[in-house]
Each structure stands twice: as C-alpha cells, then as structure tokens.
C-alpha positions in Angstrom: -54.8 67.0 93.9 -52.4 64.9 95.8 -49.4 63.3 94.5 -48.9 59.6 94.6 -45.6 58.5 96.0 -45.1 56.8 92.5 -45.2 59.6 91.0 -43.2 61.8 93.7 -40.7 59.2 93.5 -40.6 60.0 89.2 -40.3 63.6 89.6 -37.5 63.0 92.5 -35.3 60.3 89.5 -35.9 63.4 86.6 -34.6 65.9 88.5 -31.6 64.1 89.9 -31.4 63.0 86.3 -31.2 66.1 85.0 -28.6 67.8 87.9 -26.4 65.2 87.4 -26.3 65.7 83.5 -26.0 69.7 84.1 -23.2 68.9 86.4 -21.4 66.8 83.5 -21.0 63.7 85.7 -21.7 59.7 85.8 -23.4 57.8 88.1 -20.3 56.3 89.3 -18.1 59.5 89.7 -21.2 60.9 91.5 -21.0 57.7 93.9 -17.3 58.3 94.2 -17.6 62.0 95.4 -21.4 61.2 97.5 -21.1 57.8 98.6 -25.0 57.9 97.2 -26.4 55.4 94.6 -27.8 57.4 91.6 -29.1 54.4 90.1 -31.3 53.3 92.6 -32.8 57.0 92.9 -33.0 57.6 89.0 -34.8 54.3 88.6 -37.7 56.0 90.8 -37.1 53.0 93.1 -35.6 54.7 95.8 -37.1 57.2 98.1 -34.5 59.2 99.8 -34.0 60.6 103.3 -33.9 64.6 104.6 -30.2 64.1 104.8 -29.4 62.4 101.5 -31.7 65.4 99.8 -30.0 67.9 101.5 -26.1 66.1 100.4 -27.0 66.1 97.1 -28.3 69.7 97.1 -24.7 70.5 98.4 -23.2 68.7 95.6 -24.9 70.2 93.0 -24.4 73.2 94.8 -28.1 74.3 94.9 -30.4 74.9 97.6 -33.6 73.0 98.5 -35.7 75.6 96.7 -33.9 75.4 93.7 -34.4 71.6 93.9 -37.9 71.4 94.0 -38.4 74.0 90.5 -41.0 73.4 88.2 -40.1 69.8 87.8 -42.6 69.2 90.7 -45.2 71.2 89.4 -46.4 68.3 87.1 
C-alpha cells in the first residue's frame, strides 16, 4: 500500500522529533548549528529537499539508512 504524502510528511516530523531529542538539543540551537527550521518540519508541514535530508543526517551523525529505520515502516 502506498503512503500518502500526509502521512510521509508525519513519519518524516517523528523521526526528526525523536533525533533531535536523542541528540539533547532545541529547535533553536539546532537552527543555530543547521540554518534548518525544525518547527516547520516537526509540524509535518514541511516537506524537505535531498540536500536538507542529507544535512541533517550529517548532524545527527547518521546515515540515510539509519534515518529511514522502522519509523517508516508504519
């Protein structure tokens, strides 16, 4: 079954979510060290590009892979 983009979109805002706690942060000191808005991608409002994906893989220092984990299985 295909997922909707909505739902893509909540999967994507849970597991940023959930790095971002792991990683001990805020969403403003993430800002500060990404330059990326948290908020807007943990609302499930934003949908994000190849490049913003693969700069926040490389600050929570985890490959794509590792990204997409179970979280996406749902």
């Amino acid at each position: 079954m295909e997922e909707s983009k909505e739902q893509l979109l909540v999967n994507l805002a849970k597991r940023v979510k959930e790095l971002r706690g792991i990683k001990g942060v805020t969403q403003e000191e993430a800002l500060n060290d990404t330059g990326i808005q948290f908020s807007r991608i943990e609302q499930g409002k934003r949908d994000i590009q190849l490049s913003t994906l693969k700069k926040l893989c490389q600050y929570f220092e985890i490959s794509l892979g590792d990204f997409f984990n179970a979280s996406f299985d749902d």
